[in-house]
C-alpha positions in Angstrom: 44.5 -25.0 -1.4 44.5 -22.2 1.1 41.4 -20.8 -0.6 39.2 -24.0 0.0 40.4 -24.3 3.3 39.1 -20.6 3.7 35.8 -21.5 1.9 34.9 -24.4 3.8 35.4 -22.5 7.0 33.0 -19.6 5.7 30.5 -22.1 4.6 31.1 -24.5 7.9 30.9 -20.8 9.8 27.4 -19.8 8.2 25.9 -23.2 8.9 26.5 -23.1 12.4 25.4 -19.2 13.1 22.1 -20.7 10.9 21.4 -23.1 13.9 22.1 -21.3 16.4 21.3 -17.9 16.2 18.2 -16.4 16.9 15.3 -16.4 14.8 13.0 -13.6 14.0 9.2 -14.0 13.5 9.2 -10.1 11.6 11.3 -8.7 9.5 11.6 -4.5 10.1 13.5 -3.9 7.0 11.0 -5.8 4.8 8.1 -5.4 6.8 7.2 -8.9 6.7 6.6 -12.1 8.5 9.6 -14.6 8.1 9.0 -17.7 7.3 8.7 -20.5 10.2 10.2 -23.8 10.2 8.8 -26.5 8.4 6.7 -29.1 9.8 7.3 -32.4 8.9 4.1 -34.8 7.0 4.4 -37.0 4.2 1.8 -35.0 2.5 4.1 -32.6 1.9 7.1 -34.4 0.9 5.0 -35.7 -1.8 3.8 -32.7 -2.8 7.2 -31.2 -2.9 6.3 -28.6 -0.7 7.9 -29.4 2.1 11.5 -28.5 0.5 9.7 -25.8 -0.8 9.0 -24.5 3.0 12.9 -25.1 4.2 14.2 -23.2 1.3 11.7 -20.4 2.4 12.8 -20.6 5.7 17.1 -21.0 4.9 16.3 -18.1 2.8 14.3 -16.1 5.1 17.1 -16.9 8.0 20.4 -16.6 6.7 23.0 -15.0 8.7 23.5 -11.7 7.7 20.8 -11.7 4.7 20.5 -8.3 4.5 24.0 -7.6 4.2 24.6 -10.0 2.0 21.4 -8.6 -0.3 22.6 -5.2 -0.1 26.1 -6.1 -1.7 24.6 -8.1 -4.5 22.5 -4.7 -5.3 25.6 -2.8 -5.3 27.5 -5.4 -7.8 24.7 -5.5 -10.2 24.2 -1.6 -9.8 28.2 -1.2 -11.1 27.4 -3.5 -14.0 24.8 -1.2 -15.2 21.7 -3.4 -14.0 18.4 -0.9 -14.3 15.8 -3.5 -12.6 16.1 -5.5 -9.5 13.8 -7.8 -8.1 10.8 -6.0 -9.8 12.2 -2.5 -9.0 13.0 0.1 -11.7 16.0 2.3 -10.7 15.8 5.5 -12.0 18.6 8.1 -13.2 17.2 10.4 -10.3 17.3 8.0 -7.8 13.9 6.7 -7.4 12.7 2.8 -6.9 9.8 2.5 -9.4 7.8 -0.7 -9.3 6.7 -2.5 -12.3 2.9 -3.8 -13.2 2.6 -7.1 -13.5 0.7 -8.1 -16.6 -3.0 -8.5 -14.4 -4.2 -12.2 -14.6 -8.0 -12.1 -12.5 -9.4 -8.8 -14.1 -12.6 -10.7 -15.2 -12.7 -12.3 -11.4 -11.9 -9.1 -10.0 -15.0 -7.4 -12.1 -17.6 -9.8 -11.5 -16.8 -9.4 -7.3 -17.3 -5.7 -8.0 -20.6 -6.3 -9.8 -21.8 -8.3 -7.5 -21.2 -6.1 -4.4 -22.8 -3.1 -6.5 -25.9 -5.3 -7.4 -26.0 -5.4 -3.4 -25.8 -2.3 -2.4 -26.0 0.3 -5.3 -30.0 0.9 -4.7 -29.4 2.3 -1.9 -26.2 4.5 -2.0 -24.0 7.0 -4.4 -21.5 4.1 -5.3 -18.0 4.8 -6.9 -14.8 3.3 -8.0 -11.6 4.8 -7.6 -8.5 2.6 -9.0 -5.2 5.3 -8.1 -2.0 4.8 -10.8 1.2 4.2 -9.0 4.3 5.6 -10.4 5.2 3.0 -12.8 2.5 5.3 -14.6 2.4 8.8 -13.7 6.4 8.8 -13.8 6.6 6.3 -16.8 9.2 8.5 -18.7 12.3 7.9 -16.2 12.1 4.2 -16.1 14.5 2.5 -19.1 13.3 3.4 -22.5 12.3 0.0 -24.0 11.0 -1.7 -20.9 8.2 -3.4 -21.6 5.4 -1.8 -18.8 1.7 -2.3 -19.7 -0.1 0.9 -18.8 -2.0 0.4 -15.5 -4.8 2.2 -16.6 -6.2 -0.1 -19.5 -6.8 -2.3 -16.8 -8.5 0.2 -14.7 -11.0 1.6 -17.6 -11.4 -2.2 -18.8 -12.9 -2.6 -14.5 -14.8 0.9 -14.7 -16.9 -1.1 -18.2 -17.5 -4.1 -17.1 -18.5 -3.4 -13.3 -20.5 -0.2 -15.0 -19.1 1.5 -11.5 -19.2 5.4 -11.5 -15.4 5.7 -11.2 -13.4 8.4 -9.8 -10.3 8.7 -11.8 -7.3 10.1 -10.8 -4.9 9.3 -13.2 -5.0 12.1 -15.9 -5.0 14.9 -12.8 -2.0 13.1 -11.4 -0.4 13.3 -15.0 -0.7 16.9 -15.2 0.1 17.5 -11.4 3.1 15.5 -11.9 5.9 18.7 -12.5 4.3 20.2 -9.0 6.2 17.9 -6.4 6.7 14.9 -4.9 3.4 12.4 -5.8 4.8 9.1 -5.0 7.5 8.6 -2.3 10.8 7.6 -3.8 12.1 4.3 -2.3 8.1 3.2 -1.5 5.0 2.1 -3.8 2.6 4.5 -2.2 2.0 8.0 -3.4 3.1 10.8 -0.6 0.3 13.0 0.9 0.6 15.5 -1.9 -0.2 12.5 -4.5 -3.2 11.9 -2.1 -4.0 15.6 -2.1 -4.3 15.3 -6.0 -6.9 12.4 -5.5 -8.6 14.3 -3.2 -9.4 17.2 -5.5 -10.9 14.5 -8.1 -13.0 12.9 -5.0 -14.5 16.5 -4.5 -15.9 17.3 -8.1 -17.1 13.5 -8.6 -18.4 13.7 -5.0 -20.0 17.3 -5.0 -17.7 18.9 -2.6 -15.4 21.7 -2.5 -12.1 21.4 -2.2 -10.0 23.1 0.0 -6.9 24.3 -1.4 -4.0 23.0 -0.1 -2.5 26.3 1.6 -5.7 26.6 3.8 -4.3 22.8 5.4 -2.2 22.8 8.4 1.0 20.5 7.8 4.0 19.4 9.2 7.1 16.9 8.2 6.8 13.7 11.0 10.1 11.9 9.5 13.2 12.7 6.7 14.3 9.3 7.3 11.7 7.3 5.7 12.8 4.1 3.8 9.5 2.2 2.1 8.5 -1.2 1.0 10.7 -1.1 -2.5 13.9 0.4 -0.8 13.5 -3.0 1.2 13.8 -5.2 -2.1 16.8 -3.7 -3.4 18.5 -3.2 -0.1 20.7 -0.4 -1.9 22.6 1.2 0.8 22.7 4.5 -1.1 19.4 5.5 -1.2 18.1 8.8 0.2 15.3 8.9 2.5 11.8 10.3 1.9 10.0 12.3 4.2 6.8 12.8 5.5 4.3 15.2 5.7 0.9 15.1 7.6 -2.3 17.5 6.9 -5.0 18.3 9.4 -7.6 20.8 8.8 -7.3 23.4 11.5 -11.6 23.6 12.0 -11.8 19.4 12.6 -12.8 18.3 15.2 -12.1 14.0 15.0 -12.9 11.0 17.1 -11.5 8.3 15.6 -12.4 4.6 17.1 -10.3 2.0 16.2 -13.3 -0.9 16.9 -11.4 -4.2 16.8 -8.8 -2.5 19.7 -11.3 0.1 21.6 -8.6 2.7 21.4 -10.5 6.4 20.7 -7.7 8.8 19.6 -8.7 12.7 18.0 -5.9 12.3 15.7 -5.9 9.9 12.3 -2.0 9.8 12.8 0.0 7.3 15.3 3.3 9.1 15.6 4.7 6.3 17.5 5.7 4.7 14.1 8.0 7.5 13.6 10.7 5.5 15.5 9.6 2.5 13.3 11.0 1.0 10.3 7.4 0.9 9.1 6.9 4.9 9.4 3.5 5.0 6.6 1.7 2.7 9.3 1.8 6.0 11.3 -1.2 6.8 8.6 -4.3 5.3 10.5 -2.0 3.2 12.7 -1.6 0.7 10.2 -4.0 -2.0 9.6 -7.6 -2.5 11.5 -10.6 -4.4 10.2 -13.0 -1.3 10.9 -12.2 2.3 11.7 -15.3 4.7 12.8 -14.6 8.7 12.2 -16.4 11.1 13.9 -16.0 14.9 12.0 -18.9 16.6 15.2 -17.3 19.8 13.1 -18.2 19.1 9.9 -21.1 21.2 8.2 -22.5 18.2 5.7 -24.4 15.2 7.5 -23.3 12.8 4.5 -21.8 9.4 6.0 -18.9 7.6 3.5 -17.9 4.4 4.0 -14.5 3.7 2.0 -13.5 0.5 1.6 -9.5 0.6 0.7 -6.2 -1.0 0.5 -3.6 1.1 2.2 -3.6 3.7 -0.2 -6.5 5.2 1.1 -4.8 5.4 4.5 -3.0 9.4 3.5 -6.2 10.6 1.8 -8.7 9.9 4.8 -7.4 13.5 6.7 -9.0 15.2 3.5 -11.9 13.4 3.6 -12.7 13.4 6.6 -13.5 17.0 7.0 -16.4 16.7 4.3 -18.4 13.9 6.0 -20.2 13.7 9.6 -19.2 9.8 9.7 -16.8 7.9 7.9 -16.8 4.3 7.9 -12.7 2.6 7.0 -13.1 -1.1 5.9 -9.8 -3.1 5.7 -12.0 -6.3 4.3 -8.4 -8.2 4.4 -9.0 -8.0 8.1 -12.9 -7.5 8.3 -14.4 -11.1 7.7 -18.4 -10.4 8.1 -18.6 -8.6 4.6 -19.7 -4.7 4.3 -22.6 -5.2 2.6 -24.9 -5.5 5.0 -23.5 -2.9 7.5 -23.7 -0.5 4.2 -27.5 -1.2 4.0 -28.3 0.0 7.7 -26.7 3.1 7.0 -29.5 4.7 4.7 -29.5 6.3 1.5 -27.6 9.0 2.2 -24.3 7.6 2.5 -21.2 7.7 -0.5 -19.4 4.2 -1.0 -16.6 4.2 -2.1 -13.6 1.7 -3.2 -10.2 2.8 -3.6 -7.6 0.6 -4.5 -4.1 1.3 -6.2 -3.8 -1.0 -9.3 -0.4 -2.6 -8.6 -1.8 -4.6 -6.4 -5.3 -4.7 -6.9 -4.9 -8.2 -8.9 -3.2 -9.8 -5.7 -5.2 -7.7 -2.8 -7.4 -10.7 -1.2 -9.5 -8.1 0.2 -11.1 -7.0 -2.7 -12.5 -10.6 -2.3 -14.2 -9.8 0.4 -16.3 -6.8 0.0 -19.7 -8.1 0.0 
């Protein structure tokens, strides 16, 4: 009887910390908005979603939540469980996403076609879909797990959209032995992954790489915990770190045009002290970014339209092109297209997306 006594009490307790604690609008550890609470229409009860949208929000605000989701990982962890919420957990410690079996491939294509049939006459037009590590590090996830390859999809887009594509994926293969190309608790690849990507860009693109001791570097954060260390919430996890290049000839002006804020530097350090430390790449998420390179010896313009992948690989870029144009079309509402076609003919376009969640990324519905 004791031990109802003492459950009641627990349950009773949580209930009341649930009304009367403070509720946050952001998560830091999830890097999220929270959900709000519910507003009340008969629309919605109907509809069922208005239980929906309190379960969402009990869920979302549950005292202690992250405790609580960090000691289910451990339990399952000790019963031998390889895959939580999504998340692959490796032998040597990594959080590797899986791929989703892709369900708006033909949508996705005939967006793509249709912003090519816009502004393909007039520019050097590529595709570059990056693998994440569900791919490029497919031999340490569990042996029988069944993973479709990532890059069916992306060759099954480079047909039917008959864009010139960039890809990555077998250079990342065979680069895979030479460090770190995908940070370990996060779904984006690190800046050497990007550096990898890079080298492809240049011999599509026509350009030269520069090899990678000729870069100026240094390591921001050792303390970095990504996106997929926040859906396991397992407490024994070991940071990444981060490492930031700069060519030591560029000269940058980088204009962030929904804010007005001109920086020379294509990093925002502040996020250091964040939970969020990849939005210190490009200060996280702007509609339109202008780059200046006054350095640079080619006059070619790019605009690259991108999820935030693209956001480590722009420092390489950037010291090929005069101008580089950043789209974020999640963000930017008036459609590329026609900015592209004021630009000239002698301008590269390109589209870089990672393919875990290129089936989900609204943006890519809005790049024309």
């Amino acid at each position: 009887m004791p031990a109802v006594y003492l459950s009641a009490f627990i349950i009773a307790a949580l209930a009341v910390l649930l009304v009367v604690s403070d509720k946050k609008e952001f998560s830091e550890n999830e890097n999220r908005y929270l959900a709000s609470k519910p507003s009340f229409s008969l629309e919605a009860v109907k509809s069922g979603e208005y239980m929906d949208n309190w379960s969402d929000y009990l869920s979302d605000h549950f005292p202690f939540r992250d405790v609580f989701v960090g000691t289910k990982t451990g339990v399952l962890k000790a019963v031998g469980r390889k895959k939580i919420n999504g998340v692959f957990l490796t032998r040597d410690g990594r959080f590797i996403e899986d791929y989703a079996e892709p369900e708006n491939t033909q949508q996705i294509s005939n967006i793509l076609k249709k912003f090519s049939d816009k502004i393909k006459a007039d520019t050097r037009l590529r595709l570059m879909l990056v693998p994440t590590a569900v791919y490029v590090y497919s031999d340490k996830i569990p042996r029988y797990a069944p993973v479709r390859n990532q890059m069916d999809t992306a060759h099954e887009l480079y047909e039917m959209t008959g864009i010139t594509p960039i890809d990555c994926s077998d250079k990342l293969m065979q680069s895979r032995f030479d460090g770190e190309l995908y940070y370990r608790t996060d779904h984006h690849w690190t800046t050497l992954g990007a550096y990898v990507g890079y080298q492809v860009f240049c011999e599509e693109m026509g350009f030269e790489a520069v090899p990678l001791n000729e870069w100026d570097f240094k390591t921001v954060t050792e303390e970095f915990f990504g996106t997929l260390y926040s859906k396991v919430n397992d407490y024994s996890a070991v940071p990444d770190s981060i490492t930031v290049y700069s060519h030591p000839d560029d000269e940058l002006t980088v204009k962030y045009l929904d804010t007005g804020v001109v920086t020379d530097s294509l990093y925002n350090l502040e996020y250091i002290d964040k939970k969020d430390k990849y939005s210190l790449f490009l200060d996280n998420l702007h509609p339109l970014i202008e780059i200046t390179n006054s350095s640079s010896a080619d006059d070619r313009t790019l605009v690259l339209i991108k999820d935030s992948y693209a956001n480590s690989i722009v420092a390489f870029l950037a010291h090929h092109y005069k101008k580089i144009y950043v789209f974020d079309t999640r963000y930017y509402k008036e459609g590329p297209a026609a900015f592209i076609k004021e630009l000239g003919d002698d301008t590269d376009v390109v589209l870089l997306y990672n393919m875990n969640t290129l089936d989900t990324d609204l943006g890519i519905r809005g790049i024309y």
